[in-house]
C-alpha positions in Angstrom: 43.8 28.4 -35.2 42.6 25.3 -34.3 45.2 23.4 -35.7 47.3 25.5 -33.3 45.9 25.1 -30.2 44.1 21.7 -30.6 46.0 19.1 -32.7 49.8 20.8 -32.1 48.9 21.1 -28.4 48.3 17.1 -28.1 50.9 16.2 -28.6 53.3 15.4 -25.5 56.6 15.5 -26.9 57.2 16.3 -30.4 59.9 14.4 -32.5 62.6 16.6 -34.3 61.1 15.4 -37.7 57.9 16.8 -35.8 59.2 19.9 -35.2 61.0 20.1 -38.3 57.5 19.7 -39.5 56.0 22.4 -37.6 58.5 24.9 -38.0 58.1 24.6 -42.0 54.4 24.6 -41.9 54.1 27.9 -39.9 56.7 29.5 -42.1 54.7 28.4 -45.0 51.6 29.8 -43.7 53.1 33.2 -42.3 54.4 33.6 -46.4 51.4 31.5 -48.3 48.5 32.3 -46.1 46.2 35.3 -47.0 46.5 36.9 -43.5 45.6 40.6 -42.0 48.6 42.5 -40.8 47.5 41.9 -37.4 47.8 38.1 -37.7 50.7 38.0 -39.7 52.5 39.9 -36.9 51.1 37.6 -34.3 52.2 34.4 -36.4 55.7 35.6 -36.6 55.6 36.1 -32.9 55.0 32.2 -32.9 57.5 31.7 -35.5 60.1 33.6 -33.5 59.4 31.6 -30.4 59.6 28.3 -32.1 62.6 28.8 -34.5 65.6 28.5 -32.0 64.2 25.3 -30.4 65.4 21.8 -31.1 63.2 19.9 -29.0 59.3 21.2 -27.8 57.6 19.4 -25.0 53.7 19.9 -25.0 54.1 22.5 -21.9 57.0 24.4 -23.7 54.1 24.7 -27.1 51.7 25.7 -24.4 54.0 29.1 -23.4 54.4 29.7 -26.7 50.5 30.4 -27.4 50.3 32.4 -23.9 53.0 34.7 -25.0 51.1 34.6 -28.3 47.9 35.0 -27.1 49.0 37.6 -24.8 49.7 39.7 -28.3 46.4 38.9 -29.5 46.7 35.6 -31.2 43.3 34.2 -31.2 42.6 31.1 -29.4 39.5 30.6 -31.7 38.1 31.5 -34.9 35.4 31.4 -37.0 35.4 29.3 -39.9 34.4 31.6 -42.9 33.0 29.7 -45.8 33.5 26.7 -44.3 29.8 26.8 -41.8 27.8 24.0 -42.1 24.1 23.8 -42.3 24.5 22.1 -38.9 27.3 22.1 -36.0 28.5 18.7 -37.1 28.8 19.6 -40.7 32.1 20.7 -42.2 33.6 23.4 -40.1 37.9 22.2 -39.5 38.4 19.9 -42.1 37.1 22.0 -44.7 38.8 24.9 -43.4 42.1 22.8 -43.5 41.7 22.1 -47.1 40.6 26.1 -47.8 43.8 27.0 -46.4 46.0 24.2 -47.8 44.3 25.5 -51.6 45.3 29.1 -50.7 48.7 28.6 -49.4 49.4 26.8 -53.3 47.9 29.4 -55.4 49.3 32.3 -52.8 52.5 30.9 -53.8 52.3 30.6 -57.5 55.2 32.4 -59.1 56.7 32.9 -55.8 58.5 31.3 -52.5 58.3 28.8 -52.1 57.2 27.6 -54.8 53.8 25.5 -54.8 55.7 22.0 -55.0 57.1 22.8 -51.6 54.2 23.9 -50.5 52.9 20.6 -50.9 55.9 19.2 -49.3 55.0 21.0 -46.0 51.3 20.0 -46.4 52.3 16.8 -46.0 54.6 17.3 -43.5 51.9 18.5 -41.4 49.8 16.3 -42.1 52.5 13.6 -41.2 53.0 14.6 -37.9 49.9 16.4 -36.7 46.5 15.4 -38.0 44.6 14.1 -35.1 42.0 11.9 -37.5 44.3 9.2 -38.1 42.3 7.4 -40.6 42.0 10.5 -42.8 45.8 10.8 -42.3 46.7 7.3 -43.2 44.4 7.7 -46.5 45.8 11.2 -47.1 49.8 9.7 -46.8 48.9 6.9 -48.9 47.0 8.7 -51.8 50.1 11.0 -51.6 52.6 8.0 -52.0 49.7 6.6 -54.9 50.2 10.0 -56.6 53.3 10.6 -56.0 52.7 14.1 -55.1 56.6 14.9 -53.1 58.1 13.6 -57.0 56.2 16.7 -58.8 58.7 19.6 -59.9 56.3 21.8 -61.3 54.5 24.6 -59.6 51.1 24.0 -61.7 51.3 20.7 -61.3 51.8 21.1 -57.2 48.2 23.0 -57.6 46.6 20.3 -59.9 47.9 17.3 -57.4 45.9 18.7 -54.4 43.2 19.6 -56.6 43.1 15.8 -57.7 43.7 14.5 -54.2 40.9 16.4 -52.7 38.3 15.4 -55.5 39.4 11.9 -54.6 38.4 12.4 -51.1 35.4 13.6 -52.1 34.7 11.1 -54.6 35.4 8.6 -51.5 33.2 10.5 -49.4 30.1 11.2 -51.8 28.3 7.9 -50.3 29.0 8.7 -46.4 26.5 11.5 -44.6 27.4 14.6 -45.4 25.8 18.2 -45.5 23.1 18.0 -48.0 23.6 21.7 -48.5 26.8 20.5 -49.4 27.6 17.4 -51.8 30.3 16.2 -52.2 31.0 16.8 -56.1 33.9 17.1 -57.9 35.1 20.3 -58.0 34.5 22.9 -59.9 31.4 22.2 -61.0 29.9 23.9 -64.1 28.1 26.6 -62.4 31.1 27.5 -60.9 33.4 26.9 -64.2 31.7 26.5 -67.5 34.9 26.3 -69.3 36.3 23.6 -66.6 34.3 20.1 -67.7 33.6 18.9 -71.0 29.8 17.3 -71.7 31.6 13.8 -70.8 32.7 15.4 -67.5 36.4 15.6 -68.3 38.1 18.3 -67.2 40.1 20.6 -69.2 43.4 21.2 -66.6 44.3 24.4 -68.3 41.5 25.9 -67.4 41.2 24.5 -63.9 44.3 25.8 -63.3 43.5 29.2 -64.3 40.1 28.7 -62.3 41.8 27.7 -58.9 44.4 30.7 -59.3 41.5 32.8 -59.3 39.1 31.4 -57.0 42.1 30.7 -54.5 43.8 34.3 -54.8 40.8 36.1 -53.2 39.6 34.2 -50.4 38.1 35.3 -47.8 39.9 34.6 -43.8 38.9 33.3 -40.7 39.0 37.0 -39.8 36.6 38.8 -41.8 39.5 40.1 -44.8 39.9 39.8 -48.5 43.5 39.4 -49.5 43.5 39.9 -53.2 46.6 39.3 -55.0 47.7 40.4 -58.1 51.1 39.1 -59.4 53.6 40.0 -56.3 51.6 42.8 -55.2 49.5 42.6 -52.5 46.0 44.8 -51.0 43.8 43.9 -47.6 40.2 45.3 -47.8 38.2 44.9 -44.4 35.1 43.6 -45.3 32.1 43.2 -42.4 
C-alpha cells in the first residue's frame, strides 16, 4: 500500500490526467491484482470514494484512506518475496514490478486485456512515481519500445518482461543485494526450457513460464491466489 499512502499522498493537487491515471490504475488492480476478499472489498471502498471525483486535492486523498482505513485498509504491508538481505535492499520497487507482472498475466484471456494493462502501468507511472530518474528512464524505454503501440495480449506480457530485464541489465554494475543479482530473468534454474546455450531466449516458452510463475504469487498479505483459466481459489497460507 505504499504506493497508496506514500507516493499518491504527495502529491498536492492532482491533474485530471493525474486522476484519470489513478482512477484506471486502482480499477486495474482491484480486477488484475491477486487480492484476499478482504482487500478486494477494502480497494473497492477506495474505488468507490474516488470514482465520482473530477478533481482530488492531497487533503481530499487523505479522507479517502481514513474512511478506508477505518474499514481495515492497511496503512502498511509487508513486502512478501520482495525482503532484502538488508533494510536498504529491494523491498518497494521490487514489489512494484511483482505486482505490475501479476496484474499482466492475472489478466491474460481476460479484462482488460494485458495491453491495457500496460497502458495503465504507465499511466501510473506517468503521474506518480516519486523516483523521477527511474521514471524518466521507464517513460523513455517505453516510448524506445513502443510498448502503448502493442495490440497483442502476449506481447503486452513479453514488453514488461523485456523492459524489466533492461533495467536490470542497466542496473547489474550499480550495488545491489548480493543475495540478489541482477540477471536476466528467468534464469536456467528457474526455466531450463527458457535460454538456449547462447543465452537466447526462446519467447514461447517465456511466455508460458511467466503465466505460470505470475498466476500463483504470493500477496503482501500472506495468500496464494491461484488461477486457473477464469476460475479463481484463495488458500491462507501462514
Amino acid at each position: 500500500n505504499n504506493a497508496f499512502y506514500t507516493e499518491v499522498a504527495l502529491k498536492a493537487q492532482h491533474t485530471s490526467n493525474d486522476l484519470d491515471n489513478l482512477k484506471g490504475f486502482i480499477k486495474t488492480v482491484l480486477k488484475c491484482g491477486s487480492w484476499t476478499l478482504d482487500y478486494r472489498r477494502q480497494l473497492a471502498h477506495v474505488k468507490k470514494q474516488l470514482e465520482s471525483r473530477d478533481s482530488l486535492s492531497s487533503g481530499d486523498w487523505s479522507k479517502i484512506l481514513e474512511s478506508a482505513n477505518a474499514k481495515g485498509f492497511p496503512r502498511n504491508s509487508t513486502f512478501v518475496g520482495c525482503k532484502g538481505s538488508q533494510p536498504t535492499y529491494r523491498g518497494y520497487s521490487c514489489s512494484l514490478w511483482l505486482l505490475f507482472h501479476t496484474m499482466l498475466s492475472t489478466c491474460y484471456q481476460a479484462n482488460p486485456p494485458p495491453q491495457d494493462v500496460l497502458k495503465t502501468i504507465h499511466g501510473y507511472i506517468n503521474s506518480y512515481f516519486t523516483c523521477s530518474y527511474c521514471r524518466e528512464h521507464f517513460l523513455q524505454m517505453a516510448e524506445d519500445m513502443n510498448l502503448l503501440g502493442i495490440r497483442q495480449p502476449e506481447q503486452a506480457i513479453l514488453g514488461l518482461w523485456e523492459a524489466h530485464n533492461k533495467v536490470n541489465k542497466r542496473l547489474s554494475s550499480d550495488p545491489h543485494d548480493p543475495y540478489f543479482p541482477k540477471v536476466q530473468y528467468p534464469p536456467v534454474g528457474q526455466c531450463g526450457d527458457c535460454q538456449s546455450s547462447d543465452g537466447t531466449f526462446n519467447r514461447s516458452h517465456v511466455l508460458s513460464f511467466l503465466l505460470q510463475h505470475y498466476r500463483r504469487v504470493r500477496t503482501p498479505f500472506g495468500n496464494i491466489r491461484i488461477k486457473k483459466g477464469r476460475r479463481n481459489r484463495n488458500k491462507n497460507r501462514d
